[in-house]
C-alpha positions in Angstrom: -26.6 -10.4 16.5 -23.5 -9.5 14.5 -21.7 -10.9 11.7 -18.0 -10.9 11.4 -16.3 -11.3 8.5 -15.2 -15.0 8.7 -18.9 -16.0 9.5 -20.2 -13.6 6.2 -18.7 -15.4 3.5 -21.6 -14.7 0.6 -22.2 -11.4 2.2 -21.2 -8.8 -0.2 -17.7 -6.8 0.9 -19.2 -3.3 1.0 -22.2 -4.9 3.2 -19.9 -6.3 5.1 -18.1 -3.4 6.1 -21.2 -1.5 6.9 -22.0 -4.4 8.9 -19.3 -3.9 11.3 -19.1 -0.5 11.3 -22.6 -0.7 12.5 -21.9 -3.4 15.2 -19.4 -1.3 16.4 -21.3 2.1 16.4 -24.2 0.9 18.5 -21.6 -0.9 21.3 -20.5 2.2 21.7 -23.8 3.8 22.0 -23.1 6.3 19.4 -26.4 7.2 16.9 -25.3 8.3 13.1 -25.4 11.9 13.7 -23.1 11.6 16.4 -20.6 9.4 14.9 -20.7 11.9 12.2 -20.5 14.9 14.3 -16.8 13.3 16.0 -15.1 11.9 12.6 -16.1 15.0 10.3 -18.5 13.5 8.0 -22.1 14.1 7.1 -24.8 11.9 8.9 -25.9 10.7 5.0 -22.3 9.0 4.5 -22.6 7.2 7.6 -25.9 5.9 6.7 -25.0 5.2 3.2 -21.7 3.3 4.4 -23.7 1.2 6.9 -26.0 0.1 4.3 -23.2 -1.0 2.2 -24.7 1.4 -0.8 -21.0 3.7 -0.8 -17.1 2.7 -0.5 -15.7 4.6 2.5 -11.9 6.5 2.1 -8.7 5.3 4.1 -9.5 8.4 5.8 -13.1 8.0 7.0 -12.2 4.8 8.3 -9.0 5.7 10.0 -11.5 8.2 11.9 -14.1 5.7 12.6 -11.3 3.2 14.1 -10.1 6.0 16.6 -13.7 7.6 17.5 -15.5 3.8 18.2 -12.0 2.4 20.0 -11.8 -0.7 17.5 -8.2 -1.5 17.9 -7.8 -1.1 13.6 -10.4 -3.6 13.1 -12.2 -1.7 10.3 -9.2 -0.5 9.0 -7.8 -4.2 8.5 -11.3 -5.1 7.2 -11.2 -2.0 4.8 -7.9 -3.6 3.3 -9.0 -6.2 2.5 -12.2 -5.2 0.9 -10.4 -2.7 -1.2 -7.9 -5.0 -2.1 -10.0 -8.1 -3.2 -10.7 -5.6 -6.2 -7.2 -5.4 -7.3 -6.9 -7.5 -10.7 -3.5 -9.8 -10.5 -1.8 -8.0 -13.2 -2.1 -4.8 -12.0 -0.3 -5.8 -8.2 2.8 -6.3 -8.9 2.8 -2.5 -10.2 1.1 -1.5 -6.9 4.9 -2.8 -5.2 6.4 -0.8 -7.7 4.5 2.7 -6.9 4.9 2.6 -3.6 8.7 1.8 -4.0 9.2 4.7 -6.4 11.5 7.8 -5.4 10.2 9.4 -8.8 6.8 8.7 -11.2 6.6 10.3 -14.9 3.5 9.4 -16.8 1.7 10.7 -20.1 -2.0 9.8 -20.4 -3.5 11.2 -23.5 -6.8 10.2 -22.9 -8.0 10.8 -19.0 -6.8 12.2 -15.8 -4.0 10.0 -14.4 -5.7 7.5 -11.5 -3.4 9.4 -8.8 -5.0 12.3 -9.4 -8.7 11.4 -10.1 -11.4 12.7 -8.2 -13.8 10.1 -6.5 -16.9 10.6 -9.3 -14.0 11.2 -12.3 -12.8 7.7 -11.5 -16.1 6.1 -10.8 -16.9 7.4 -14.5 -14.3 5.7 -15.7 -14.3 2.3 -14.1 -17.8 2.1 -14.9 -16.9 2.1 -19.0 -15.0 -0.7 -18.3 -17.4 -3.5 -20.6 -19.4 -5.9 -17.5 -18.5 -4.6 -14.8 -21.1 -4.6 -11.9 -21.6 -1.9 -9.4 -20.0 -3.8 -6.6 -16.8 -4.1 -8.2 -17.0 -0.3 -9.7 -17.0 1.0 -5.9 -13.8 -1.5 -4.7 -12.1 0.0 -7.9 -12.9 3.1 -7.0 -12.1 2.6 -3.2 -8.5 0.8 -4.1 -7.6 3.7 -6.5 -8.5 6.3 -4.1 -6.0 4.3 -1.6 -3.5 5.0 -4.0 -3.3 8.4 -3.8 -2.2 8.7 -0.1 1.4 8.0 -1.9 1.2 11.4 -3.0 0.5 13.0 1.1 2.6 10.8 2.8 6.0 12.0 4.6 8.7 10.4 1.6 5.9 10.8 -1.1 7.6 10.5 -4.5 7.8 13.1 -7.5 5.4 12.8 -9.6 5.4 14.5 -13.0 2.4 14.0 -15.5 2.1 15.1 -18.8 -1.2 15.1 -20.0 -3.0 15.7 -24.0 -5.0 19.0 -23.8 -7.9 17.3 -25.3 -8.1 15.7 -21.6 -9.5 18.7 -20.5 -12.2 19.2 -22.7 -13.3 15.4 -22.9 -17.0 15.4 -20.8 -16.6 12.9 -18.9 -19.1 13.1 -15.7 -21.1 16.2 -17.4 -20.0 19.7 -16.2 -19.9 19.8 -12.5 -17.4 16.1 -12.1 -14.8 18.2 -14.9 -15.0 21.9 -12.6 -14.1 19.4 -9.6 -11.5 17.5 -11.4 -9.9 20.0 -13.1 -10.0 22.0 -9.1 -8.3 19.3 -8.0 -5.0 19.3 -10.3 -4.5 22.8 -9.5 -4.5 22.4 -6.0 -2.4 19.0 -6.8 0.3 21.2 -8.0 0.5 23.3 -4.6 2.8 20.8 -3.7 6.5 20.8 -5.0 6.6 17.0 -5.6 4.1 17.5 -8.4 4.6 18.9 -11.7 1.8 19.0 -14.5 2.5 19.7 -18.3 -0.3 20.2 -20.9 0.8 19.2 -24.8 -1.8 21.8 -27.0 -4.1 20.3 -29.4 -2.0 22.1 -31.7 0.4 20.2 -32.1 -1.3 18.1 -34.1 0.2 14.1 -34.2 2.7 12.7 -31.5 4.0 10.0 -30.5 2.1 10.2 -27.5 -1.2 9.5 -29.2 0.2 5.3 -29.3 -1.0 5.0 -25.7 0.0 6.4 -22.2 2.6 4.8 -19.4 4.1 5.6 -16.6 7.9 5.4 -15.3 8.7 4.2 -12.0 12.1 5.6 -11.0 13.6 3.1 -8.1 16.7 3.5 -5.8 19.9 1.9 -7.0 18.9 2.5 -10.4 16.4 0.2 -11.6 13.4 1.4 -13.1 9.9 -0.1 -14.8 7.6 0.6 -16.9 3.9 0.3 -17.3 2.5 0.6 -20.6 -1.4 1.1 -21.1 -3.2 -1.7 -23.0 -6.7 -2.6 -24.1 -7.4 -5.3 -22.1 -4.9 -4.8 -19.4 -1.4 -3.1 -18.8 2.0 -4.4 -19.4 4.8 -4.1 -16.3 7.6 -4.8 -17.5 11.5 -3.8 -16.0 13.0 -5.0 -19.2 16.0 -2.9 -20.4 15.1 -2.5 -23.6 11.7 -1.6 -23.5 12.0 0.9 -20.0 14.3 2.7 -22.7 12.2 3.0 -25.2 9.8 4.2 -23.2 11.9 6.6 -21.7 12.8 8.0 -25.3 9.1 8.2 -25.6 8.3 10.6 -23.2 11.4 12.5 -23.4 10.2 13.4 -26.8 6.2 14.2 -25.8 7.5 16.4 -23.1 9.5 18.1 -26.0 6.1 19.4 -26.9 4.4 19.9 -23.7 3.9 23.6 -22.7 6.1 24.9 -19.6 4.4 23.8 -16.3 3.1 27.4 -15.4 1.8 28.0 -18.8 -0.2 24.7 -18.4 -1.1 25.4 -15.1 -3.2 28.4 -16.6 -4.2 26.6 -19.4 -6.2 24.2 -17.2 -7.6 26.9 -15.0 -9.3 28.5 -18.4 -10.7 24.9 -19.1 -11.9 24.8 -15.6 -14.3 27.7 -16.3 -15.9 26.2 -18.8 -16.9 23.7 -17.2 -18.7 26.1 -14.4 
């Protein structure tokens, strides 16, 4: 007998969705290997999703809605798993990014979440002090949603500007910093995204306070969110969405030019290998 989500409400989200992908898999008659075989994915995911043990992409499940005929049921399901894992703060930013005609951020400490790979960002969730596994894989799974604004048809610019010691930070071990650093080179294939790289030699910035990002918004109204040790700060408040703009107008003073960069990460990506 199946569960659906109103009747499941101790059952664990990511159990839950395997749950119903299940239900709906075998009333269609479909084994694992076959599902697999029809949405592009390896038999192991599907098993792994079904048993709740791994957070599926926007993309899986788009592909599992269309193959098993669900009408967007796991879809609707998958929102709002992933979104259960957003903390309060951090929504009303969410509005903001997908509102944006134009994103500039400087991180001076790790890969911007937009462009994260899957096991970069599960690394760093997982620092975070007390956090369970459960709600490291939503995290995961809700920042992973986020980057779709980067594919989509109106996808906003998005120019980073990131502290050279980024590259070289181990986070994940060798083969999770090859794949990440893979992935911002082919993130700059497109035209809406620009990467700059500020050397290690220049020595102290004013980018070593903390990194933000600037949300650019149509009739001239931007915001700000600032990086913070316990949580961020949005704010839209003149005053401090100029000073942050001063701020990076002076860190990208010192970043290299983007092609330069560009080759600067594809040296740190062999070191990695």
């Amino acid at each position: 007998m199946s569960i659906s989500p109103e009747r499941a409400p101790d059952m664990k989200p990511l159990m839950l969705f395997g749950s119903e992908l299940r239900k709906h898999r075998k009333r269609t008659g479909l084994s694992q290997e076959r599902l697999a075989q029809i949405i592009r994915f390896s038999p192991s995911l599907v098993g792994f999703i079904e048993r709740g043990q791994r957070t599926p992409g926007r993309d899986f499940v788009q592909r599992c809605d269309a193959a098993l005929q669900t009408g967007g049921e796991l879809l609707r399901l998958w929102n709002r798993v992933t979104g259960e894992a957003t903390p309060g703060w951090f929504r009303s930013w969410l509005d903001i990014e997908q509102e944006a005609h134009t994103l500039h951020t400087w991180q001076p400490l790790y890969i911007p979440g937009l462009l994260q790979t899957e096991e970069y960002a599960r690394i760093v969730i997982r620092g975070e002090p007390g956090i369970s596994d459960e709600q490291v894989e939503k995290l995961v799974a809700g920042r992973l949603e986020r980057q779709a604004i980067l594919t989509r048809t109106n996808a906003p610019l998005f120019r980073a500007v990131l502290d050279e010691g980024i590259l070289h930070r181990p986070i994940g071990g060798k083969e999770v910093m090859r794949t990440q650093l893979a992935r911002l080179t082919e993130a700059v294939r497109s035209p809406r995204v620009g990467l700059q790289i500020v050397p290690l030699s220049t020595g102290a910035t004013t980018g070593l306070l903390g990194g933000f990002v600037i949300a650019q918004l149509s009739g001239g109204t931007d915001a700000v969110y600032i990086d913070s040790a316990t949580h961020g700060h949005v704010t839209n408040r003149l005053e401090d969405v100029k000073a942050v703009h001063s701020r990076y107008d002076a860190i990208r003073a010192e970043a290299l030019p983007a092609h330069v960069s560009i080759e600067l990460i594809r040296e740190a990506e062999k070191t990695w290998t």
